[in-house]
C-alpha positions as CSV (number, residue, x, y, z in Angstrom):
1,X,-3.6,11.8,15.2
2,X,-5.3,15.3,14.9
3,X,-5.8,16.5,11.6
4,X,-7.8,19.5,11.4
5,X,-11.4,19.2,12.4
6,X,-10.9,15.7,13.7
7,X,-11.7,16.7,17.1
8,X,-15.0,16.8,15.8
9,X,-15.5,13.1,15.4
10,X,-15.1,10.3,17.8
11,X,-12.5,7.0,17.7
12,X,-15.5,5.2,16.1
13,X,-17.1,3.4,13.1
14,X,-20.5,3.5,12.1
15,X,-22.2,1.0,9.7
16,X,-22.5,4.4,7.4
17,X,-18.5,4.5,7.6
18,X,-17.9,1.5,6.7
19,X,-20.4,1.4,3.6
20,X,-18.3,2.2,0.6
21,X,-15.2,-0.7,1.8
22,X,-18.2,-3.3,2.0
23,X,-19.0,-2.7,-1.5
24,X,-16.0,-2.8,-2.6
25,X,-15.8,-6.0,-0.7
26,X,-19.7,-7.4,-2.1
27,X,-18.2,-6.6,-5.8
28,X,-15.1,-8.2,-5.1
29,X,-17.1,-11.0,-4.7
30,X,-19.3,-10.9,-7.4
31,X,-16.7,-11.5,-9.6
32,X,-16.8,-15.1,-8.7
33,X,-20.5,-14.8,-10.8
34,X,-18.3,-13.9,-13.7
35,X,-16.9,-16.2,-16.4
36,X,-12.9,-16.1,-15.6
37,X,-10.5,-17.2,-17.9
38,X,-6.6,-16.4,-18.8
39,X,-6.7,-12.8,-20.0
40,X,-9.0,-12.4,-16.6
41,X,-5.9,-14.2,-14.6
42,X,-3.1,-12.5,-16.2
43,X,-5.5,-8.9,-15.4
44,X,-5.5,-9.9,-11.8
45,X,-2.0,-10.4,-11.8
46,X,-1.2,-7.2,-13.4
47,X,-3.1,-4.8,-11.8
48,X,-2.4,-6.8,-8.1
49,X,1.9,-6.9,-8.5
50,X,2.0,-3.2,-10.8
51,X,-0.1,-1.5,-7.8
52,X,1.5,-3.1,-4.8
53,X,4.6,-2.0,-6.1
54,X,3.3,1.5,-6.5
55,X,2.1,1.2,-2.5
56,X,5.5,-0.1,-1.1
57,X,7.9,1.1,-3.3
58,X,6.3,4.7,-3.7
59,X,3.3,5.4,-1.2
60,X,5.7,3.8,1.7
61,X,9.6,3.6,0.6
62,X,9.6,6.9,-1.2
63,X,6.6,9.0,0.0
64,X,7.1,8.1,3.8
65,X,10.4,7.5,4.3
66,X,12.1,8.9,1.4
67,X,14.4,6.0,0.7
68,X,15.7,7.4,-2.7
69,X,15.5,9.5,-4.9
70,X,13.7,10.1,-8.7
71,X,12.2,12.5,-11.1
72,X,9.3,14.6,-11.0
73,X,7.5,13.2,-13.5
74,X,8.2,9.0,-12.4
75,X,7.1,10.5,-8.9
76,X,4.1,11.2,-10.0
77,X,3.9,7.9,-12.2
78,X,4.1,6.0,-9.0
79,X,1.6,8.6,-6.8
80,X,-1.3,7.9,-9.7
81,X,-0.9,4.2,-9.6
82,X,-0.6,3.9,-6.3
83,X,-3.7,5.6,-5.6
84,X,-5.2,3.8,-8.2
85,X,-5.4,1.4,-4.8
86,X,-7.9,2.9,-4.0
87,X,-6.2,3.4,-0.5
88,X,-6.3,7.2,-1.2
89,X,-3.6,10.0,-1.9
90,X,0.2,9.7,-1.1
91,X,0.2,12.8,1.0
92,X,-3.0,11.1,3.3
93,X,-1.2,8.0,3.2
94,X,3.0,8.6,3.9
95,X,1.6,11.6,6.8
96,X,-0.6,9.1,8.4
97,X,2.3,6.0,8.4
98,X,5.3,8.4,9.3
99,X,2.6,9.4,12.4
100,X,2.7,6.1,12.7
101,X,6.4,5.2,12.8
102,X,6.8,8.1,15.8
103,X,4.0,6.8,18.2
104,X,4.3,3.1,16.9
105,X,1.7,1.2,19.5
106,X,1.8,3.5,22.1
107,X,-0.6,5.5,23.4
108,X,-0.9,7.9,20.0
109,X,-0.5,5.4,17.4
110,X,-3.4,5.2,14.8
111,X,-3.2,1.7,14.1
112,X,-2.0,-1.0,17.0
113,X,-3.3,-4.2,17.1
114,X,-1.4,-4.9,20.5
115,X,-3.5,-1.4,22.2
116,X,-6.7,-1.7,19.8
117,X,-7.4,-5.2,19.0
118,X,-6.7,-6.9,15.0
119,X,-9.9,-5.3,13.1
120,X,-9.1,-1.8,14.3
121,X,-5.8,-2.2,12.9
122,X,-6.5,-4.0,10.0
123,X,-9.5,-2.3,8.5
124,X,-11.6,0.3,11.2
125,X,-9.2,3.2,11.4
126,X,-9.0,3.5,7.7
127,X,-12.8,4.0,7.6
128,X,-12.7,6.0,11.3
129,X,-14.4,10.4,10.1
130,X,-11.5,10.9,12.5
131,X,-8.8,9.9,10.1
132,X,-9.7,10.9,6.8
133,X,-7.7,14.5,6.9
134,X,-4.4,14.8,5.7
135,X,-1.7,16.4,8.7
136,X,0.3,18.5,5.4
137,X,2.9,20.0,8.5
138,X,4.4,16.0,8.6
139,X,4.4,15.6,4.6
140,X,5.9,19.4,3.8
141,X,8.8,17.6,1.3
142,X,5.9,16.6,-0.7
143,X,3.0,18.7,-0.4
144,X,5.1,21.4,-2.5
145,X,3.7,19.8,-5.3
146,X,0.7,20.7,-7.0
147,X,0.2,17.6,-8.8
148,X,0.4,15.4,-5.7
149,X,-2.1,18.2,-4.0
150,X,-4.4,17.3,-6.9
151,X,-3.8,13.2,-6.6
152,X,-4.1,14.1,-2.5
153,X,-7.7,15.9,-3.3
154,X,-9.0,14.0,-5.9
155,X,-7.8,10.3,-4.6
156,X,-10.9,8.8,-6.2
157,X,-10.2,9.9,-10.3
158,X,-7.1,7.2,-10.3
159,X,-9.4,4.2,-9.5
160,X,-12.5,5.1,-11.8
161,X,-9.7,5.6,-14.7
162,X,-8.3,2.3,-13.8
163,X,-11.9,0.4,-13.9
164,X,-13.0,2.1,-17.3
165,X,-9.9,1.4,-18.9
166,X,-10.5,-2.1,-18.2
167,X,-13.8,-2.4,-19.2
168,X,-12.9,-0.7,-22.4
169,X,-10.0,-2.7,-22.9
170,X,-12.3,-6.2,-22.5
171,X,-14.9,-4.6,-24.8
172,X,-12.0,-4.2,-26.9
173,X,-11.0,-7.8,-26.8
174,X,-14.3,-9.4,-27.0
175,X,-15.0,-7.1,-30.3
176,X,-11.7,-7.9,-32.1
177,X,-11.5,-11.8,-30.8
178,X,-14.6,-13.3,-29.1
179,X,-12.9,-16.9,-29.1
180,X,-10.5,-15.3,-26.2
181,X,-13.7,-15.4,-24.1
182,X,-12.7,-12.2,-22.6
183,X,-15.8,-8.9,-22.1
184,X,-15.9,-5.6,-20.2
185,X,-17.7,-6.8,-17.3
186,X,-15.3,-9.9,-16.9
187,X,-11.8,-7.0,-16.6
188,X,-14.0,-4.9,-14.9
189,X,-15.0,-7.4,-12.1
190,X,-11.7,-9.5,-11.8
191,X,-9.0,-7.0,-12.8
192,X,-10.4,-4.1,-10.9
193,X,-12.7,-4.9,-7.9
194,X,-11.2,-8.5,-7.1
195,X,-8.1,-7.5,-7.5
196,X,-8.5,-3.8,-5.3
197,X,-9.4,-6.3,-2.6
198,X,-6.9,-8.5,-2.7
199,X,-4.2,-5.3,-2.6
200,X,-6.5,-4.4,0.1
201,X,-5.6,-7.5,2.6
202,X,-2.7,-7.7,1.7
203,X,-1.2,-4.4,2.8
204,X,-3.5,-3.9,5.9
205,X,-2.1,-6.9,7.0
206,X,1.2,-5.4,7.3
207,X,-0.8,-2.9,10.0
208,X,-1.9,-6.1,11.8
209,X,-0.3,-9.1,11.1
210,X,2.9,-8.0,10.9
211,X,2.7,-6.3,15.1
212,X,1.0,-9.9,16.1
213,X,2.7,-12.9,14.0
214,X,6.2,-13.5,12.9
215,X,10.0,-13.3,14.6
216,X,11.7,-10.5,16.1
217,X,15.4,-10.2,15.2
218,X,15.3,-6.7,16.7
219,X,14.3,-5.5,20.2
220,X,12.4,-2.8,18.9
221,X,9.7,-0.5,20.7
222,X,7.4,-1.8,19.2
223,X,5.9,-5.3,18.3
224,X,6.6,-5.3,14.7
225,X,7.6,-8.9,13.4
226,X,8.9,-10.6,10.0
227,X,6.7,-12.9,8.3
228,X,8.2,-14.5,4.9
229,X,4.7,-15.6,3.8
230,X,3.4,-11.7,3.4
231,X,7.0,-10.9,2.3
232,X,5.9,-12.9,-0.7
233,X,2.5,-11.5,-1.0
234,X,3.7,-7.8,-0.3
235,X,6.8,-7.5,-2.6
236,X,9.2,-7.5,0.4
237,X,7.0,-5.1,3.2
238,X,6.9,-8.7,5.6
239,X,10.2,-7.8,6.9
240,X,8.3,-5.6,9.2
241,X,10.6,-5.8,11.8
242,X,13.8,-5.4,9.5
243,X,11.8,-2.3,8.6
244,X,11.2,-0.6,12.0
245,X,14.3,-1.3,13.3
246,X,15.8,0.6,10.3
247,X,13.4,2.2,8.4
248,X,15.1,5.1,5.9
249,X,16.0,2.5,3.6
250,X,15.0,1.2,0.6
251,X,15.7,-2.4,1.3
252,X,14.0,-4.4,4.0
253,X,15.0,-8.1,3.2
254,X,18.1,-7.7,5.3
255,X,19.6,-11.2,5.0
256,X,20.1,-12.8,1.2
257,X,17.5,-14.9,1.8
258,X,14.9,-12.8,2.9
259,X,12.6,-11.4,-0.7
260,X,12.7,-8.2,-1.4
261,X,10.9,-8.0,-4.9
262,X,10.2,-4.0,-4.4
263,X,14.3,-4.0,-3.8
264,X,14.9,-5.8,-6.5
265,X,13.0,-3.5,-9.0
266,X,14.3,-0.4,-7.4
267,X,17.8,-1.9,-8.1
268,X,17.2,-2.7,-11.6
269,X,15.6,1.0,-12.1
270,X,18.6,2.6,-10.7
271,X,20.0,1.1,-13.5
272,X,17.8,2.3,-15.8
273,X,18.6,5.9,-13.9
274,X,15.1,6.3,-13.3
275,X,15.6,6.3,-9.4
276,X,18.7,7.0,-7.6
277,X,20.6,7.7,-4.1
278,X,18.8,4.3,-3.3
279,X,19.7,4.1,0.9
280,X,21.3,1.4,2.3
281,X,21.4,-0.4,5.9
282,X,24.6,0.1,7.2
283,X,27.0,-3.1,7.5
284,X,26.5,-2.9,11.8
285,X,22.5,-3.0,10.8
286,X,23.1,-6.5,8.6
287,X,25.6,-7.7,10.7
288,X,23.5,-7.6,13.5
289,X,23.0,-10.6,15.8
290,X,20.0,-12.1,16.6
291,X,17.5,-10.4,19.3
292,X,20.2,-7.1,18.8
């Protein structure tokens, strides 16, 4: 993928590269050195589920694919949280998987496992000089807005705001009701930096994992697979191969059985008429047999 002045910088990562993810990564696990408790568990759990629903349900359902539809203002709700990631801005992030979805491992795709090995896909093109532009001529829907621009040029401003606010907020705590045992450092830590890593993993894995372990109920081009073990962890993106087989929809658990959580919420907030136009896979899609 060729954004402009990539040419400039080879399909290669330098220790210097990789420098801000591994601290990300050293103050993930300094949290361990913190105390942790239930307000620190409930954090984690918060700021994990709210922002990997803002990464499949809005960087990847909506921004990529535009599976449905929804206001200007919830869109950029979900652009801000999900950048709040720290994975970066919704325009870098739906033009670099819809580059994906054309050239999916072949010779052009960014991120195959099955071409470029697991740890390329998982981790080293995200921290690759020659991927960190944003192609705007594959995300013209949504680089119309200036908001999104802003998000897009400023990815790092949702992520600080995030980690003040929860040091502030355990500051808070710890003034008004010390016996909680909660403090600044202890959201700040746990609800921020562990759980920005977790988020991490878990929807990298969907780059690498999900083209290397899993079943295949579609002969697809590529080598995506279904796993129901990151279908859990990712709010329904583990039905990878659902997914690339149809991907314009909203829902990816094709079968009752399969989890969709992300569906699910989309469902209940077309109900709420916040989101609407929510697209379906056609009945010859679900009806499909196996290996189809």
């Amino acid at each position: 993928m060729d954004t402009e002045g990539s040419e400039l910088y080879p399909r290669r990562v330098t220790l210097l590269d990789a420098a801000p993810l591994a601290l990300m990564h050293m103050a993930a696990f300094a949290a361990f050195f913190v105390d942790f408790g239930w307000i620190a568990a409930v954090t984690v759990f918060i700021t994990y589920t709210v922002r990997i629903f803002a990464l499949t349900a809005g960087y990847h359902r909506y921004f990529s694919h535009k599976s449905y539809r929804t206001s200007r203002a919830f869109q950029f709700i979900l652009a801000w949280i999900g950048a709040s990631a720290a994975q970066l801005g919704p325009l870098w992030w739906a033009s670099h998987h819809r580059w994906h979805h054309r050239y999916a491992d072949k010779d052009r795709d960014i991120h195959s496992p099955d071409r470029d090995g697991f740890w390329w896909a998982h981790i080293g093109w995200l921290v690759c000089p020659r991927y960190r532009g944003t192609q705007f001529e594959l995300v013209k829907d949504f680089a119309r807005f200036p908001e999104l621009r802003w998000i897009n040029k400023h990815p790092y401003v949702p992520p600080l705001v995030l980690a003040l606010a929860l040091y502030a907020v355990g500051y808070w705590i710890a003034a008004v009701r010390p016996d909680l045992g909660a403090s600044g450092l202890q959201l700040l830590m746990w609800g921020f930096f562990f759980s920005t890593v977790l988020v991490y993993h878990a929807t990298f894995c969907i780059n690498s994992v999900m083209h290397m372990v899993g079943r295949r109920r579609y002969e697809t081009s590529d080598t995506s697979r279904n796993n129901v073990i990151l279908a859990i962890l990712t709010m329904g993106e583990g039905w990878h191969n659902n997914h690339h087989h149809y991907s314009v929809c909203a829902r990816q658990g094709f079968r009752w059985w399969e989890i969709d959580l992300s569906y699910m919420i989309l469902r209940v907030l077309a109900l709420l008429r916040i989101v609407w136009d929510i697209r379906e896979p056609p009945a010859r899609i679900l009806n499909a047999p196996e290996g189809a």
